[in-house]
KOLTI-952988 format. One line per 4 residues: their letters; for each residue x, y, z of N, C-alpha, C. Coordinates in Angstrom, 3 decimals. Layout:
% residues N
a = X/Y/Z/X/Y/Z/X/Y/Z; ... .
//
This chain:
% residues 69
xxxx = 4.523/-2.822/-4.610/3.623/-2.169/-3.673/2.270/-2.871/-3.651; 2.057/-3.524/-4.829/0.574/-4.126/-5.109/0.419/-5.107/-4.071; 1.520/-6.088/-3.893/1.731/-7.018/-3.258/2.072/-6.786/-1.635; 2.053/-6.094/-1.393/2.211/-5.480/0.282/0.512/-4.999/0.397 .
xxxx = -0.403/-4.445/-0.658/-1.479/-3.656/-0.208/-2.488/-5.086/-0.276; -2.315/-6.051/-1.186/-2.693/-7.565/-0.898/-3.075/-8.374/0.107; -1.709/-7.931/0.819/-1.254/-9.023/2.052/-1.632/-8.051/3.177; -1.815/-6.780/2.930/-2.578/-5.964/4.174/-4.171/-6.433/4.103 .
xxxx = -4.731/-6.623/2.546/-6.270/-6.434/2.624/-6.680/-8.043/3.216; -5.629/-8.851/2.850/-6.202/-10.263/3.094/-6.095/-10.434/4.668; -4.622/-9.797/5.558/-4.469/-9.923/6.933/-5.825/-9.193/7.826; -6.135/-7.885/7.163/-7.301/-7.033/8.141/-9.055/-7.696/7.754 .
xxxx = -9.110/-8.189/6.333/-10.325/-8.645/6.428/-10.032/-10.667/7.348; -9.613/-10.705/7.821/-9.633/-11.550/8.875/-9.894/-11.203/10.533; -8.596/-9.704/10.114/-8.599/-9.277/11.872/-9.183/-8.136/11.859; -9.573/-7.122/11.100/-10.457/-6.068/11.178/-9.554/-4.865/10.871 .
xxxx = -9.877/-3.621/10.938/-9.210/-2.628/10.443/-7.842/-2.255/11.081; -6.779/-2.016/10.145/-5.651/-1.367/10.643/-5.802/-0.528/11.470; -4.327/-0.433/12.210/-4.251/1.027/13.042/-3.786/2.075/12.276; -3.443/3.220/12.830/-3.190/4.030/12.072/-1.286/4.290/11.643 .
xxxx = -0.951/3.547/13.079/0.576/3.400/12.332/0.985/2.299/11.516; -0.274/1.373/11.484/0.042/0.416/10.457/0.032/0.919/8.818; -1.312/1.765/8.887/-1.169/1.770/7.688/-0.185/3.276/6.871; 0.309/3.383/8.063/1.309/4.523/7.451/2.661/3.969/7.001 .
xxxx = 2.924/2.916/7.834/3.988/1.947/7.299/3.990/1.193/6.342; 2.532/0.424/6.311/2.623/0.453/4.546/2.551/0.877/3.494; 2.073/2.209/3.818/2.198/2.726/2.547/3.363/3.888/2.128; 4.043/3.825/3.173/5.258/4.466/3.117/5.517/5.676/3.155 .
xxxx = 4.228/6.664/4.149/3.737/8.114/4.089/5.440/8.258/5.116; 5.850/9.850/4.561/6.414/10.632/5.203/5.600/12.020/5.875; 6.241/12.498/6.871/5.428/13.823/7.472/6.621/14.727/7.788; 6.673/15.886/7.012/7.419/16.887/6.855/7.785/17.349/8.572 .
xxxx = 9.003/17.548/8.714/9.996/18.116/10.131/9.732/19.392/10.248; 9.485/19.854/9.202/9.439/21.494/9.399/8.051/21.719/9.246; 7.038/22.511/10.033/5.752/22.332/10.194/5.406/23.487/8.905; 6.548/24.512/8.954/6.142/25.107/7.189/6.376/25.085/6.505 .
xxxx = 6.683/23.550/6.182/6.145/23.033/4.821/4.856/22.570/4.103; 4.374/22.941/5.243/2.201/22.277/5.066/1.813/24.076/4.730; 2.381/24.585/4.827/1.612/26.213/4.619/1.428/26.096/2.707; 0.166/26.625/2.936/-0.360/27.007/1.534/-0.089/28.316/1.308 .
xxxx = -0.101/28.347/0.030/-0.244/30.016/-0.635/-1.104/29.883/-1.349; -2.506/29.704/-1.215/-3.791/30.180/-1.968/-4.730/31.283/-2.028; -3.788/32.496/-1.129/-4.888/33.221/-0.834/-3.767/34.420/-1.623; -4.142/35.439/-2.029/-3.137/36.709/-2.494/-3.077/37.464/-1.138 .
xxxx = -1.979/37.939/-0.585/-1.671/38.686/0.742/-2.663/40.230/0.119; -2.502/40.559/-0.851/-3.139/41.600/-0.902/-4.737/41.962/-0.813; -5.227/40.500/-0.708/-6.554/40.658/-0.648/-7.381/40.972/0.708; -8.315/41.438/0.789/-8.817/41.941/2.542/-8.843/40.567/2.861 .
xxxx = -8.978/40.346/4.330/-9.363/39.324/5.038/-10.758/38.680/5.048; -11.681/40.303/5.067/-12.904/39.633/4.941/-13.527/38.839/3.733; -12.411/39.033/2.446/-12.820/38.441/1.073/-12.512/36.515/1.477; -11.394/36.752/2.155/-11.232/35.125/2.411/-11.993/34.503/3.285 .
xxxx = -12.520/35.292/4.930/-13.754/34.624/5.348/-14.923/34.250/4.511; -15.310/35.488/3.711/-16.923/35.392/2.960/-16.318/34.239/2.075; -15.147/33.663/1.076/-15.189/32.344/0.352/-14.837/31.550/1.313; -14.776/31.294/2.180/-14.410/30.149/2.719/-15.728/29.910/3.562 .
xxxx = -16.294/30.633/3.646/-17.729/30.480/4.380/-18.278/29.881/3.100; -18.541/30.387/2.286/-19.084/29.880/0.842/-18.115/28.046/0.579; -17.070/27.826/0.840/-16.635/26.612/0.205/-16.824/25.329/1.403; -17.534/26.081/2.414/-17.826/24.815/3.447/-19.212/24.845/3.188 .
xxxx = -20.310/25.319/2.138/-21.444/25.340/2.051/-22.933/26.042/2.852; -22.042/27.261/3.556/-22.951/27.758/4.310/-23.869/28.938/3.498; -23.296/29.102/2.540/-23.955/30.764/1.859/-24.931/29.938/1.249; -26.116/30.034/1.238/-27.230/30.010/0.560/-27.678/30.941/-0.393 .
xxxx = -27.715/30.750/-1.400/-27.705/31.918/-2.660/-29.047/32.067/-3.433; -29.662/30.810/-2.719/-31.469/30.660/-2.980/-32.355/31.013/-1.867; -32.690/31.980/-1.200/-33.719/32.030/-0.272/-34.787/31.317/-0.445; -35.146/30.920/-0.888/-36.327/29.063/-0.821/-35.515/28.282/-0.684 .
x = -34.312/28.016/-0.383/-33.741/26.739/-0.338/-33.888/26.340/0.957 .
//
């Protein structure tokens, strides 16, 4: 694999950046057929909804927890 990611870095720093189906072919990404297989289970079903807005508002950095900030 070392030797394929080589011969990609030496071909694009000549011709400039890959496309995007290039570099999926080299590196040999698959993408799941069944679209729920990307579903997460990180949240507990039993929890309110609004507990998962208020952290997820918090994990994109919007809650400010310092009023001087």
């Amino acid at each position: 694999m070392q030797d394929a990611t080589d011969q990609l870095a030496q071909k694009y720093a000549r011709q400039g950046y890959p496309a995007v189906e290039e570099l999926i072919a080299a590196q040999g990404l698959t993408f799941p057929r069944d679209p729920r297989e990307l579903l997460g289970d990180f949240w507990p079903e039993e929890e309110p909804i609004d507990d998962f807005l208020n952290a997820l508002h918090d994990w994109r950095g919007h809650a400010k927890t310092d009023p001087a900030a």
